[in-house]
C-alpha positions in Angstrom: -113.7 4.7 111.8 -115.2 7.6 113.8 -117.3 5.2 115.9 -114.2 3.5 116.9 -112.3 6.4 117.6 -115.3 8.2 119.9 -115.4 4.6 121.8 -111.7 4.4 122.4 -112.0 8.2 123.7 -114.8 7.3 126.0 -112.9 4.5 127.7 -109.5 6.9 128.3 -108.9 9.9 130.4 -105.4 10.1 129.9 -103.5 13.9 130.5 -100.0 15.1 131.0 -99.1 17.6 133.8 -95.8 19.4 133.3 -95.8 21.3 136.0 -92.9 20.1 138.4 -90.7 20.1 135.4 -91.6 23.2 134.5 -91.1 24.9 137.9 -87.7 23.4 137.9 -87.0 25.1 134.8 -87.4 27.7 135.3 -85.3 27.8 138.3 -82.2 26.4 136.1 -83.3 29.2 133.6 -82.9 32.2 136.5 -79.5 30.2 137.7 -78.1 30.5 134.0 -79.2 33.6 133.3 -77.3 35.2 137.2 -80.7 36.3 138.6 -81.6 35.1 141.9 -83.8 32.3 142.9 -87.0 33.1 145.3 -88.8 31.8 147.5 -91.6 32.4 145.1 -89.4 30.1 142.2 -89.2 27.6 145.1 -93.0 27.0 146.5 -93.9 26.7 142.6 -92.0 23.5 142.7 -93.0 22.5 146.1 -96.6 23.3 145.8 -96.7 22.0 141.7 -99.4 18.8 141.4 -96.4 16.4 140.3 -93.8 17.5 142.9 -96.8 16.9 145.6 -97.4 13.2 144.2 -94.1 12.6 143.4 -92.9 13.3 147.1 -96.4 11.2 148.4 -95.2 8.3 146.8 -92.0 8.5 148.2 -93.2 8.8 151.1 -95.0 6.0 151.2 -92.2 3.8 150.5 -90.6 5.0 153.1 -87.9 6.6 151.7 -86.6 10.5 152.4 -88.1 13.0 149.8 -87.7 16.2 151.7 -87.9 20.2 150.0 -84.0 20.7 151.3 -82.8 17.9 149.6 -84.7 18.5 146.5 -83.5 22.3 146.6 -79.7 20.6 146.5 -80.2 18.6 143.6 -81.9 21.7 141.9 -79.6 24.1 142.5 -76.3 21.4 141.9 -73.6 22.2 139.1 -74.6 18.6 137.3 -78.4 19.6 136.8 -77.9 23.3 135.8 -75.7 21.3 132.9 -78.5 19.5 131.4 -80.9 22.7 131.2 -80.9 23.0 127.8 -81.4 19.3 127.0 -83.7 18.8 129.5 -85.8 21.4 128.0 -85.8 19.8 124.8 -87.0 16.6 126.3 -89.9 18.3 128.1 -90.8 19.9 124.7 -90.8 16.9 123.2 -92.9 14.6 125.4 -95.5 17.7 125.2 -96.1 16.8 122.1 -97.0 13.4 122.6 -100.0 11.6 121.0 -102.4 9.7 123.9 -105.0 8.6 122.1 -102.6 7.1 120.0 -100.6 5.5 123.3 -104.1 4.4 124.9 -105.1 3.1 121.3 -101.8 1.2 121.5 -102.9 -0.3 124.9 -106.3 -0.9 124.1 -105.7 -3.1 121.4 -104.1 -5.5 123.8 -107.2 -5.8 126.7 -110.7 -6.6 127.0 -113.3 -4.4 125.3 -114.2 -3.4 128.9 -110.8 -2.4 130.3 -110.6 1.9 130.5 -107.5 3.8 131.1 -107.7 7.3 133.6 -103.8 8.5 133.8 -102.2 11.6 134.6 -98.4 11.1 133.3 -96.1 13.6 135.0 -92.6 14.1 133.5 -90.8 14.7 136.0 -87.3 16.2 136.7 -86.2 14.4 139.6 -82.7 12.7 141.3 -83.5 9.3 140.5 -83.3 7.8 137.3 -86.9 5.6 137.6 -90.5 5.5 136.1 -93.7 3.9 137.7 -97.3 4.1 138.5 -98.6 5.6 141.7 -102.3 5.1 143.3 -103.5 3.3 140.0 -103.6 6.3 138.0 -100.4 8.4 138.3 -97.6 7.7 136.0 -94.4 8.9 136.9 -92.0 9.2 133.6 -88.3 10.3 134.7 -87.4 13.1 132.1 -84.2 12.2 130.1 -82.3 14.6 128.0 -81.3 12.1 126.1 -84.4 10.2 125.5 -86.2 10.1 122.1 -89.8 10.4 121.6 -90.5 7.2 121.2 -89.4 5.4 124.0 -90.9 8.2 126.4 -93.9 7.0 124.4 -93.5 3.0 124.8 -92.9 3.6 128.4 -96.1 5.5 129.1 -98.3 2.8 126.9 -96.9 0.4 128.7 -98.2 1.3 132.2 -101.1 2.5 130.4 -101.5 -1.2 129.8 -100.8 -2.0 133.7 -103.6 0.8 134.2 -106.2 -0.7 131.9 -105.0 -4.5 132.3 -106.1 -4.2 136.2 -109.8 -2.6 135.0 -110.5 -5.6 134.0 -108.9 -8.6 134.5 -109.6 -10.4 137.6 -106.4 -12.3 138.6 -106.4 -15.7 139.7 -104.2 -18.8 140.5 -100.7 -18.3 141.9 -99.8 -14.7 142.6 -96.3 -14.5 140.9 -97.9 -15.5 137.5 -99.2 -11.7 137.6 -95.5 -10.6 137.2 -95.6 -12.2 133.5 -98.0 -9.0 133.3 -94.7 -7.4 132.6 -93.4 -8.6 129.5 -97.6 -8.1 128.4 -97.3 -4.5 128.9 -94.1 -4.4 127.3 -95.6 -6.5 124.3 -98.5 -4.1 123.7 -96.6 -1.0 124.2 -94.2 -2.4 121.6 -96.9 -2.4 119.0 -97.1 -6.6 119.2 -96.0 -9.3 117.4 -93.9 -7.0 115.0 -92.9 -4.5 117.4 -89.5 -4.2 119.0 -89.4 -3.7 122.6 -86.8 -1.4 124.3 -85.1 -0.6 120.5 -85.2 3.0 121.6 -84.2 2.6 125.3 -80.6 3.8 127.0 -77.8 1.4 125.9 -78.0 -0.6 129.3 -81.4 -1.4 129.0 -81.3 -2.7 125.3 -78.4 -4.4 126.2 -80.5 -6.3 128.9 -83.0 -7.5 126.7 -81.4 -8.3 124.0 -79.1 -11.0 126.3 -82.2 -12.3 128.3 -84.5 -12.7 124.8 -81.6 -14.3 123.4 -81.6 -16.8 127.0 -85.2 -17.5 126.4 -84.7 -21.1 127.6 -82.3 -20.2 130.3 -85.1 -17.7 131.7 -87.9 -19.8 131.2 -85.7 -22.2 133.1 -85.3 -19.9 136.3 -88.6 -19.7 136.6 -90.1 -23.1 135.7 -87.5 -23.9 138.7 -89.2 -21.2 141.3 -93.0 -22.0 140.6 -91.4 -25.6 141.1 -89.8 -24.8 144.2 -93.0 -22.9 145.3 -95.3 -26.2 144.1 -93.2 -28.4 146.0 -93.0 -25.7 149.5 -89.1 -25.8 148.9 -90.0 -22.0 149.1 -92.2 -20.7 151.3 -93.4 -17.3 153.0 -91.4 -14.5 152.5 -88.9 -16.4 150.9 -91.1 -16.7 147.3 -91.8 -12.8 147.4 -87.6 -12.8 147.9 -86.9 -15.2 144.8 -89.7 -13.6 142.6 -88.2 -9.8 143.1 -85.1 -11.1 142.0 -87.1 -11.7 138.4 -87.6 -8.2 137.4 -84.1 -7.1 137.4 -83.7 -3.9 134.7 -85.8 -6.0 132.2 -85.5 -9.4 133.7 -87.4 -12.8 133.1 -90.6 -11.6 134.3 -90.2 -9.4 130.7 -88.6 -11.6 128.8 -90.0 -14.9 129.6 -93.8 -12.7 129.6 -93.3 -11.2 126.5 -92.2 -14.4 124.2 -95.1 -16.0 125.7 -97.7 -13.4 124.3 -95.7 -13.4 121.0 -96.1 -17.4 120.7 -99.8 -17.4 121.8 -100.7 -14.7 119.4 -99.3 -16.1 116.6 -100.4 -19.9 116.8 -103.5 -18.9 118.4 -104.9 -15.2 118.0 -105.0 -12.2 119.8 -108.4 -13.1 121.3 -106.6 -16.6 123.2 -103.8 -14.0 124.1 -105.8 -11.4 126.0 -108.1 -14.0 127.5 -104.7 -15.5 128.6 -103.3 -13.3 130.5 -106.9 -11.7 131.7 -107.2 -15.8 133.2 -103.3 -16.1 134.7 -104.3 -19.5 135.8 -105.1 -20.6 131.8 -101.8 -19.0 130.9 -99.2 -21.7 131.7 -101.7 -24.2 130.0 -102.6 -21.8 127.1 -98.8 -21.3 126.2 -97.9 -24.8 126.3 -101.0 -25.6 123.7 -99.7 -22.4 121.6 -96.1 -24.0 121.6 -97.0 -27.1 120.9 -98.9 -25.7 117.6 -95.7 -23.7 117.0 -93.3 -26.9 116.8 -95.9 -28.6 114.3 -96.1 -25.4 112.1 -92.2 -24.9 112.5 -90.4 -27.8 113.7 -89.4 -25.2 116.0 -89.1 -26.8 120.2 -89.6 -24.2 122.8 -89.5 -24.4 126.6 -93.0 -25.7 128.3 -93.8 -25.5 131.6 -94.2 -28.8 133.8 -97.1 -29.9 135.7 -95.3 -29.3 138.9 -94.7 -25.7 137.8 -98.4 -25.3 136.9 -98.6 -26.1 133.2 
């Protein structure tokens, strides 16, 4: 047990930096108490580790994150509102377990996959998480949001993290994108886990429609890698079509995440994470795993054609 543990240690470097959120606490605790913001309160947020990233990434999307605007949001009615829940919420993901998340991520990648994070909750205008520079993950911090999906969200780009120290990928590029419902399988807990159960309303709402459209999904995209085989789509025009996938939790989920629950329960974790390490084995992999599925169940899922790579 303790030789396990000290080997899932050495393979993450996973830390949470508060400080943005912090910062802009404490601004929205001067605001409600009538004492006056400085300039001091304000180049602690500017200068903080996360608010630096945060604004980088931005940045390089090409969208405007600039100290003015962030000093409106700040210092707007709506915010100063949420102070006291928001401060719950950023109590709360402090106490997060890691190891535990990176233990939850592990067990879903090659023995020689590592994880180096640094989550940053972060108090920000819009309402998104991601991963920045391979290593920075980027949790919006909502009020509202229990423990545990603050926690499925992280071990899932944990998983993106560790997924791309080791897995090579190969074969057609948008088969990557099934990566997503991966992530959101591991972080989930697996086979018996229950992806998004603790997420806002909308977002439950979303996967509980498209899980329940399993064969209409898998039909959307059997269709694109068709059109793609075929060159009814080509050039920009594939990277248009594929976006369109992801959607809140789209196909690129749904579809990705019944396919690592079929191929782990016909054939073993082991044929799962070689899988999806081999993207070009996948199609092939899932249609075998299926097939053992109907036979054991009398159960008919969706399989993908030749023409679509299967």
């Amino acid at each position: 047990m303790w030789i396990l543990v000290l080997f899932l240690l050495a393979r993450s470097n996973v830390y949470i930096v508060t400080d943005e959120a912090d910062a802009v606490l404490a601004i929205l605790d001067a605001r409600a108490a009538g004492r006056a913001v400085t300039d001091a309160d304000w180049q602690r947020v500017f200068k903080s580790e996360g608010y630096v990233r945060l604004q980088k990434r931005e940045h390089a999307m090409k969208r405007a994150f600039e100290d003015d605007a962030f000093r409106t949001f700040v210092t707007s009615p709506e915010l100063l509102a949420k102070r006291a829940t928001l401060r719950r919420a950023l109590d709360r993901v402090k106490g997060a377990d890691l190891d535990a998340l990176a233990k939850r991520a592990f067990a879903y990648l090659p023995p020689s996959a590592h994880i180096d994070a640094t989550i940053y909750p972060v108090i920000k205008p819009a309402t998104n998480s991601f991963v920045f520079e391979g290593n920075a993950i980027f949790k919006y911090l909502d009020g509202d949001e229990p423990l545990a999906y603050f926690e499925e969200t992280v071990a899932h780009e944990m998983h993106h993290i560790g997924y791309g120290t080791a897995c090579a990928h190969t074969g057609q590029k948008w088969l990557g994108a099934f990566g997503e419902g991966f992530a959101a399988y591991a972080a989930s807990g697996g086979l018996h886990g229950h992806p998004y159960a603790n997420a806002a309303p909308d977002v439950r709402a979303a996967w509980a429609s498209g899980i329940a459209d399993y064969p209409g999904q898998f039909a959307q995209l059997q269709q694109f890698f068709e059109d793609i085989a075929e060159a009814k789509l080509k050039g920009d025009e594939i990277d248009k079509r594929g976006f369109q996938f992801f959607g809140l939790v789209g196909p690129w989920y749904t579809v990705g995440w019944k396919m690592a629950a079929v191929i782990e329960e016909e054939l073993g974790r082991d044929a799962l994470i070689n899988a999806f390490c081999d993207s070009a084995t996948l199609m092939a992999t899932y249609n075998r795993a299926a097939d053992a599925h109907a036979k054991r169940t009398g159960e008919r899922l969706p399989h993908w054609s030749a023409r679509g790579g299967g």
